[in-house]
Every structure is written in C-alpha cells, then in structure tokens.
C-alpha positions in Angstrom: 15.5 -14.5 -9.7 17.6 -17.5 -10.5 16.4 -19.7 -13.2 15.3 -22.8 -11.4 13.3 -20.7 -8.9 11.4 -19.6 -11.4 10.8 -23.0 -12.6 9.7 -23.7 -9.0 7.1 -20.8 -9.8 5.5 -22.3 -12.6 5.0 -25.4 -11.5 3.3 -23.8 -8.1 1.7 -22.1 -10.4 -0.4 -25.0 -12.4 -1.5 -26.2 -8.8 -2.6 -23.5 -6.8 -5.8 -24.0 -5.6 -8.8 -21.8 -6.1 -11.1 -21.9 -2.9 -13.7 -24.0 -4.7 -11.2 -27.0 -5.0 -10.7 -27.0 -1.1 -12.7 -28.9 1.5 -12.1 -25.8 4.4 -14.5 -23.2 4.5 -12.8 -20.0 3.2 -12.8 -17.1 5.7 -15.7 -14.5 5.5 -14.6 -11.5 7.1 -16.9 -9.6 9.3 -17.7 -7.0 6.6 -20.4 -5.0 9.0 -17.5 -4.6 11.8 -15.0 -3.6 9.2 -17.3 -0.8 8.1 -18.4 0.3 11.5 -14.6 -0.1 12.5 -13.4 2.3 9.4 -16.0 5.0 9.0 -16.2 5.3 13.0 -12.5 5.0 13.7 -11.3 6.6 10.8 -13.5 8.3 8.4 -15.9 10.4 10.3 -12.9 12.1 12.4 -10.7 12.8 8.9 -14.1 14.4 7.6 -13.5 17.0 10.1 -9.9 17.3 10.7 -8.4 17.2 7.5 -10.5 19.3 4.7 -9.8 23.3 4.5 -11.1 25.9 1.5 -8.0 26.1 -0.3 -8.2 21.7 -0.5 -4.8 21.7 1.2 -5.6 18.6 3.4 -4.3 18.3 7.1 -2.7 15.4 8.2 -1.2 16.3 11.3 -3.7 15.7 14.5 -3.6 14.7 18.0 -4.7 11.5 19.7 -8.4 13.7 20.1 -8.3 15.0 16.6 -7.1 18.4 17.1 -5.4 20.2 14.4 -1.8 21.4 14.8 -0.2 23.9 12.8 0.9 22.6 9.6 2.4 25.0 7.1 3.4 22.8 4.2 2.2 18.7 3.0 4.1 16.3 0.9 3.0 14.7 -2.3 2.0 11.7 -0.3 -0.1 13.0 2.3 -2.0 14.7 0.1 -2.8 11.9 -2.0 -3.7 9.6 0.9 -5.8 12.0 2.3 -7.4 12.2 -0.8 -8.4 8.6 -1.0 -9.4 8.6 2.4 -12.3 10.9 1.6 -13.1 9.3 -1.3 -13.5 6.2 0.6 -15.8 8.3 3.0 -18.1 9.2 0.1 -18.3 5.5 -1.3 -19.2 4.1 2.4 -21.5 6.6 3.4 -22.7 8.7 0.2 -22.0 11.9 2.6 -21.4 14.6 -0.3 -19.2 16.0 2.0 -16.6 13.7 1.9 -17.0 14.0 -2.1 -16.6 18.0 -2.1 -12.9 17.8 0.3 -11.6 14.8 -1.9 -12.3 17.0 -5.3 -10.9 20.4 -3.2 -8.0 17.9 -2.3 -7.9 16.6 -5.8 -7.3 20.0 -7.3 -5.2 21.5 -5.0 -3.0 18.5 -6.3 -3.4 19.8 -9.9 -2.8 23.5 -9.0 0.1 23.7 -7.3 2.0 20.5 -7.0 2.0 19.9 -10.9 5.1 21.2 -12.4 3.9 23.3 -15.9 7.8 23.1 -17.1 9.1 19.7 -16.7 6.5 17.8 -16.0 5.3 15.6 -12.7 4.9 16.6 -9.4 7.0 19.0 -7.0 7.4 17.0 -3.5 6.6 19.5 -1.1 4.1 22.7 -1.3 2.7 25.3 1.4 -0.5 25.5 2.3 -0.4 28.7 0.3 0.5 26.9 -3.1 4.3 27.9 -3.3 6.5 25.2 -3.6 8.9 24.2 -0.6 10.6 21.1 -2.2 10.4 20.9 -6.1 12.0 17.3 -6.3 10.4 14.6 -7.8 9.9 12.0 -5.7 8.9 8.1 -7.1 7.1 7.4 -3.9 5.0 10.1 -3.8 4.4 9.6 -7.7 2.8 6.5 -6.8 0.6 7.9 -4.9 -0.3 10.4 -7.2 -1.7 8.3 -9.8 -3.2 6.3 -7.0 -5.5 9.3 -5.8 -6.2 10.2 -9.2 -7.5 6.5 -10.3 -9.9 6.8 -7.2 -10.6 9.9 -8.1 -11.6 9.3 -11.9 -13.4 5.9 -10.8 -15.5 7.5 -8.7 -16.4 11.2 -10.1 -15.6 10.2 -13.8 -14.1 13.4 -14.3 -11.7 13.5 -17.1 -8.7 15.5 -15.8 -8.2 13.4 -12.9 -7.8 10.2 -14.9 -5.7 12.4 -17.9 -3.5 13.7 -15.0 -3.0 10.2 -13.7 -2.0 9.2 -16.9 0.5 12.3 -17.6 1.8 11.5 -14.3 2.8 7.8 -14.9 4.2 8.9 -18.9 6.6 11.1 -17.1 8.1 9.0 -14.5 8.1 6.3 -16.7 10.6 8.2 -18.9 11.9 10.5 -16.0 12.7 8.2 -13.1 12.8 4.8 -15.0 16.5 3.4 -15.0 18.3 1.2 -17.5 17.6 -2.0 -15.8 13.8 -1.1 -15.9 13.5 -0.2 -12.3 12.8 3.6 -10.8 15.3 5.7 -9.5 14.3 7.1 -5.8 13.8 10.4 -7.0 15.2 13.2 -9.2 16.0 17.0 -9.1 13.0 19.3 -11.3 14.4 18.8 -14.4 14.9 14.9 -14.1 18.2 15.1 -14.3 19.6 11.5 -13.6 21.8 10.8 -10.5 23.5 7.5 -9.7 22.1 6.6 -6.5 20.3 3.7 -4.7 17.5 1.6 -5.3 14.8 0.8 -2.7 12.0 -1.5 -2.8 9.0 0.5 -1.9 8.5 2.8 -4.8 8.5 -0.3 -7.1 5.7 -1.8 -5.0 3.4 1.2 -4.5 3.0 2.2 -8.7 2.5 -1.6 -9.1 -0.6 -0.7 -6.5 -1.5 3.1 -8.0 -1.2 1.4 -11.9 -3.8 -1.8 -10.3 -6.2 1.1 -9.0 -5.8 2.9 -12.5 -6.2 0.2 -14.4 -9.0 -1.2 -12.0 -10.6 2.7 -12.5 -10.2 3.0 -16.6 -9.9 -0.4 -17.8 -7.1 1.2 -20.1 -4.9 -1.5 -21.9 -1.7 0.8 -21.1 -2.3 1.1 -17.6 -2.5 -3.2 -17.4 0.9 -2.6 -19.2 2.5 -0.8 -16.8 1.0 -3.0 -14.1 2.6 -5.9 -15.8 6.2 -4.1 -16.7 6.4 -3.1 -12.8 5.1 -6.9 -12.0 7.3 -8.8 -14.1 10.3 -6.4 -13.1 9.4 -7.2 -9.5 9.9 -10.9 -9.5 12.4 -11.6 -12.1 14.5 -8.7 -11.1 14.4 -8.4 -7.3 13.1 -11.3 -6.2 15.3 -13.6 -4.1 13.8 -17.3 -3.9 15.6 -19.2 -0.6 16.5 -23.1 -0.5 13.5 -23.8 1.3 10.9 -22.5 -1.6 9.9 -19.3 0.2 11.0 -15.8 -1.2 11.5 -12.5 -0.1 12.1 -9.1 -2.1 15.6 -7.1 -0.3 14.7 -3.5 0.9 17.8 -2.2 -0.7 19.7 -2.6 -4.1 22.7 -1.1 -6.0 22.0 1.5 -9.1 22.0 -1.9 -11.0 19.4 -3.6 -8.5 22.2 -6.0 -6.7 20.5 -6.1 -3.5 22.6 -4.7 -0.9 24.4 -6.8 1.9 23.2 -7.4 5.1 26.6 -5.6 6.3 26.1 -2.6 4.1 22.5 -1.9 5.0 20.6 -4.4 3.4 18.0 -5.9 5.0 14.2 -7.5 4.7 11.5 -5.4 5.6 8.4 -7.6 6.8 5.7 -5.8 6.5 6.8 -4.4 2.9 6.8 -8.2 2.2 3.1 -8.6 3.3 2.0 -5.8 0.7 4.0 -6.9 -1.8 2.2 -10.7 -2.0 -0.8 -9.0 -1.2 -0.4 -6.7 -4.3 1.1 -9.7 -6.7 -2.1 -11.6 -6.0 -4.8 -8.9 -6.8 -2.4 -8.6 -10.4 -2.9 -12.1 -10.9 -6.5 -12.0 -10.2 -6.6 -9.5 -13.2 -5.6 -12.2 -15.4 -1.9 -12.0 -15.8 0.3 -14.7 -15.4 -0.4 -17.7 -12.7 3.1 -17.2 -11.8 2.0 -13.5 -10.1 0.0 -15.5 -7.1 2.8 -18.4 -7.3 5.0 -16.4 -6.3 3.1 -14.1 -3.9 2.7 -17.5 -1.7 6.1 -17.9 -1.4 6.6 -14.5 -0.7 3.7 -14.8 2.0 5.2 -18.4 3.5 8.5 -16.9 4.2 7.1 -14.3 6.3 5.3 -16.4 8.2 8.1 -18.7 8.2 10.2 -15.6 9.3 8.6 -13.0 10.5 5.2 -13.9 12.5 4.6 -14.4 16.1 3.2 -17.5 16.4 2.6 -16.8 20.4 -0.3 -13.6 20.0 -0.4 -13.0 16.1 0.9 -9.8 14.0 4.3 -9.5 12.3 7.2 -8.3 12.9 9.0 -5.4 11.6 12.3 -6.3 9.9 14.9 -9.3 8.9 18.0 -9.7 7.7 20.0 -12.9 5.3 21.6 -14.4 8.7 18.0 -15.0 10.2 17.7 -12.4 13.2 14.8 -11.1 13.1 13.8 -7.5 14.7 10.6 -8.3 16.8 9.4 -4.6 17.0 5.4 -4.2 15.8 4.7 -1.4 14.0 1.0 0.0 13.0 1.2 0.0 9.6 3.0 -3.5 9.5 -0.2 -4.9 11.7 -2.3 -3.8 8.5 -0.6 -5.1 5.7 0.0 -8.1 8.0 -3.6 -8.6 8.5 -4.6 -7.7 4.6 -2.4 -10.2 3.5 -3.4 -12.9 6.0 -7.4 -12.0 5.3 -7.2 -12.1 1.2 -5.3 -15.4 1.4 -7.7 -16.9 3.8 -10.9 -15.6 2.1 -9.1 -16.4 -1.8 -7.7 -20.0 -0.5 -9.8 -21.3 2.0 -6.6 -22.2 3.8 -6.9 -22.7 7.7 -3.6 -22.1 8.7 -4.4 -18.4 7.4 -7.9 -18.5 8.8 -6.5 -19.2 11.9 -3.4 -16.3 11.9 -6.0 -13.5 10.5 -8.3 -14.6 13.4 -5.4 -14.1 15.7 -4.1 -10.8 14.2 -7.4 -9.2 14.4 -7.8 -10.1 18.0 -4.2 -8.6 18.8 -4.6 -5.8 16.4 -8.4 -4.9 18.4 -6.3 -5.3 21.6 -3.3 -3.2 21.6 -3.7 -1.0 18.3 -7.6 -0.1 18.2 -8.4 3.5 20.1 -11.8 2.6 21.4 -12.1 5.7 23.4 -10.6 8.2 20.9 -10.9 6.7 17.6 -8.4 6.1 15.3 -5.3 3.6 16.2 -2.3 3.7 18.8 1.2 4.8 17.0 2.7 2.2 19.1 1.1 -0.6 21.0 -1.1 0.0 23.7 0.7 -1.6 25.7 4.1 -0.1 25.7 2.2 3.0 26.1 0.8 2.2 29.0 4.8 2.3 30.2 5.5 5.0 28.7 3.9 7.9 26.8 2.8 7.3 23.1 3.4 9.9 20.9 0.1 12.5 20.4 -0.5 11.8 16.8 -3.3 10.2 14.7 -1.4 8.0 12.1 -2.0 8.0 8.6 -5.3 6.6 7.6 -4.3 4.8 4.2 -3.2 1.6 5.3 -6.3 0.9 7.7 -8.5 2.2 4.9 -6.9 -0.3 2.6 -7.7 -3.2 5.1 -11.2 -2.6 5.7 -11.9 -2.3 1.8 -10.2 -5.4 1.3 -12.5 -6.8 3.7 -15.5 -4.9 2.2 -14.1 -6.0 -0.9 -14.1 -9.9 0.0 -17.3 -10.1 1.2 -18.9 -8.3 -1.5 -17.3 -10.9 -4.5 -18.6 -13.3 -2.0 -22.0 -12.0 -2.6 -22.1 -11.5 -5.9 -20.8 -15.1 -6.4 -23.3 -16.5 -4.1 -26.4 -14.1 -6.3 
C-alpha cells in the first residue's frame, strides 16, 4: 500500500462515524428469522447427517440429507463441521450437538495432529490413517478456528492449548520472509518457493479473532494484529478513486500477479475481508482497520454488486470486466458484510442493499422445501439440474450469528 493511500486511511479514519453520530436509523436485523432460518435450514439436518462414533464428521449429503459414502475428510471440513455443532449447542442447548462437536473435536486431536513435526496432516480416513500428510495454511486456519469455539464454549483446556500449538507452528513453519504464509508445505515444513494467495491470510486473521475473542490471550490479539497490519500494508492495493481491493494472487514476494498471468480480484473474498478488518477494529486496534475495510467494502459495491436484484458478483479483474456469476458462499459474505455495516453505521445505502440481498438470497438460494441452500441459483436450476449436494454450512452459519450477534449488542446497549 502506497504511502499516500495510507494517508487517505488515517484521515478516514478520524471521521468514521459510529451509528450514534448518524440521523438514519441503523439496521436491526430480524434476529428471530435468522435463528429459525439457521437451526431449521441448517442445524437440525447437520445434527443428523454429519456426527458418527469415531467423531469423523460427514460432510457429503444430498439435496434430502442422505449420506453418501465418504471414505476420507480434509482438515477443513472437519473443522467447519465442528463449529457448526457447536453453534447447534449454543442456539438450542441440545447436548447432542455438544457430544458430536467434542467427538469431532477429538478426532481432530487423534489423528490429524502430527506427534513428529508438528501441525496438522491435510487429509485422514475415516479410519484415522493419514491420506495426505501436507500441511496445509488454509486448513490451519480453520483449525485454530474450531478449537477457539471449542475452548470458548466447553472451557476445556486441550482444545485452547492445541489451538495455540497450532498457530506457534505455522507461525514458524509456513510464515515467509515478507511476513506472509506460504500455501502449504510438505510434513516436515520444508520451505518451497511457490505462490502466494490471499485466502489463507484472511481466514487466520478470522480463526486468531475467534481465539482471541475465546481466551482473551494478549498473544493471540498479536497475531490478530501481525496478520492485520500485514494485510493492508502489504497486499492492499488502494485505486485513484479511494476504494481498495486486496489481489487473489501474489509472487513468493507478495507482488500481486497480473491480470494476464492469473491475477485477478475475487469479490466475495473482498466482502469477508472488510467484514473481518472491521470486527479487528472493533477490538480496539487501530481506526485505520475499519478505514480501510470501507474502502475495501465501497469498491465492491462500486465493482462488484448488482444494483438491478442485489447479491455480488463472483470475480474482477484490473481492466474493469467483471465476471457476473453468483455463487452461494459469495451471497453470504455479501450479505454479512452489507448487514454489519448497516447495523454498525446506520448508513441507508447499506440498509437498503442488505434488504435487497436478503430478498434475492430467500428467493433463488433458500431450500424451503428441503432445507439447507441451492449450490447454484434456483433459478438456473430450474433449466438445468443442480448438482445433489448440501453445501457447506460455515458460511450461512457465520451470517446468521452475525445477525444474532448484532441484535444482541443492540440489546445489551439498549439494557
């Protein structure tokens, strides 16, 4: 980030406004839909297709929730699977949701931890032997981010030592010389000149939030604030017109790659990155963390939303085309990034997009008869078939808890 832009920063900084200094009535999401929406949609149906004895937790279902043969899970379906229950538990107080997050939990600690070198293998069986034993940033982040839940909500101390361990060993094992995180690493961490890609960066700035959100530890707000700070001085890329955007792609030394050699702007990685860089900021690090989350969020809508129906689109590149595809998850992050800044800001321009989002996102993404949501919109699969598959539950569980979230603060602030 050049120097003047981050100039631009701090003085956007010193004049964001807080939703008390604003006339327009921030948003208050509908917290009881949300709920219903998540525990009925989601919840109740993952309660019964993913748990099994061994904690090895099933991911891949139909549209109706049948299982399908699954022999082996990756780091990162374990781990979301694992905060998905826990999210049953807090929402409901079922104690089965409890006893398949803590049989999830541990399967983590039994067979994906490596005893020699440390970390986590990528890939294991359902029978505990390990299929891939690379370690994998990505799934790293997720790791720690099951774990914090996991501690925060059970207080048991080997899930918030292991989170720990876990971010210690990437932290020397995949961290680079720029301060970044290599992709990933054979078992012994052997280091490998390769690409860099935004979205392990951005998901252990989310798992170190949760952890520090779950322990309150001083080094866990560190790491939050080494991944932060390396996020927007480092791979931020502010644009004439004050709005910013963080490349997919980057060089071993984090030059972001060019739009002809596969660089390009993913939108709704954008969306959780702003969305992420203003929950740090609420934590009390710099003003310059929600600063530049705005910009961040102002050039997607600049870029990347459709004005016409709401939701965002998929990708971008530096010349300005635009790839108008809409994915799933993107709706999500799209939406939890248009609701925080509403219900934070009070700002109606987001008001209005979040109300607009929600109403496409019910329309062409909700399942109403099956639960769960479409992998493609409903309506191109009404032309053709969608594919039978449940997606993965962590980003819709993220958006209702943000919404959950919202209205409680509002609450408390109102008490």
């Amino acid at each position: 980030m050049s120097l003047p832009f981050a100039i631009t920063l701090i003085v956007a900084a010193a004049t964001l406004p807080g939703c008390d200094a604003l006339s327009e009535r921030p948003l208050e999401p509908d917290a009881a839909w949300h709920k219903q929406a998540l525990i009925d949609g989601h919840l109740s149906h993952w309660l019964t297709a993913a748990p099994s004895e061994s904690g090895f937790l099933q991911t891949n279902v139909t549209r109706t929730w049948q299982r399908r043969e699954q022999k082996s899970t990756d780091l990162t379906a374990q781990s979301h699977q694992i905060y998905v229950l826990l999210s049953g538990y807090e929402l409901t107080g079922d104690p089965r949701y409890l006893e398949a997050a803590r049989a999830g939990a541990d399967f983590l600690l039994r067979y994906f931890r490596d005893p020699v070198h440390g970390g986590f293998f990528r890939v294991v069986a359902a029978d505990g032997r390990v299929v891939n034993d690379a370690k994998f940033a990505y799934g790293h982040a997720f790791v720690i981010f099951a774990l914090a839940h996991a501690y925060r909500v059970t207080k048991d101390e080997r899930y918030r030592d292991a989170a720990f361990a876990a971010w210690r060993t990437i932290n020397f094992g995949l961290r680079d010389s720029s301060g970044g995180f290599r992709i990933s690493a054979p078992r012994d961490f052997a280091v490998a000149e390769e690409s860099r890609v935004l979205d392990p960066v951005s998901h252990l700035l989310e798992a170190m939030l949760a952890l520090h959100e779950a322990t309150g530890d001083a080094e866990a707000l560190a790491g939050v604030r080494q991944i932060g700070d390396f996020l927007l001085y480092k791979m931020l890329q502010g644009r004439p017109d004050g709005t910013a955007y963080f490349p997919e792609w980057y060089d071993a030394a984090w030059g972001p790659l060019p739009q002809g050699g596969g660089g390009y702007i993913d939108l709704g990685h954008q969306a959780e990155v702003a969305y992420l860089l203003d929950v740090a900021g609420a934590r009390g690090l710099s003003p310059i963390y929600p600063a530049a989350a705005q910009r961040v969020v102002d050039y997607v809508l600049k870029v990347g939303y459709d004005e016409s129906v709401g939701g965002c689109y998929s990708r971008a590149v530096t010349d300005g085309t635009v790839t108008r595809d809409k994915g799933w998850w993107q709706q999500s992050g799209c939406l939890r990034m248009l609701m925080r800044f509403a219900a934070r800001y009070g700002k109606p321009d987001m008001k209005r997009r979040y109300e607009q989002t929600l109403a496409f996102v019910r329309e062409e993404f909700i399942d109403t008869v099956n639960g769960g949501w479409y992998p493609r919109l409903k309506s191109q699969c009404a032309r053709s078939p969608c594919p039978d598959e449940q997606p993965d539950a962590y980003h819709m569980v993220g958006l209702h808890r943000e919404a959950l979230d919202l209205a409680a603060a509002r609450a408390k602030a109102a008490r």
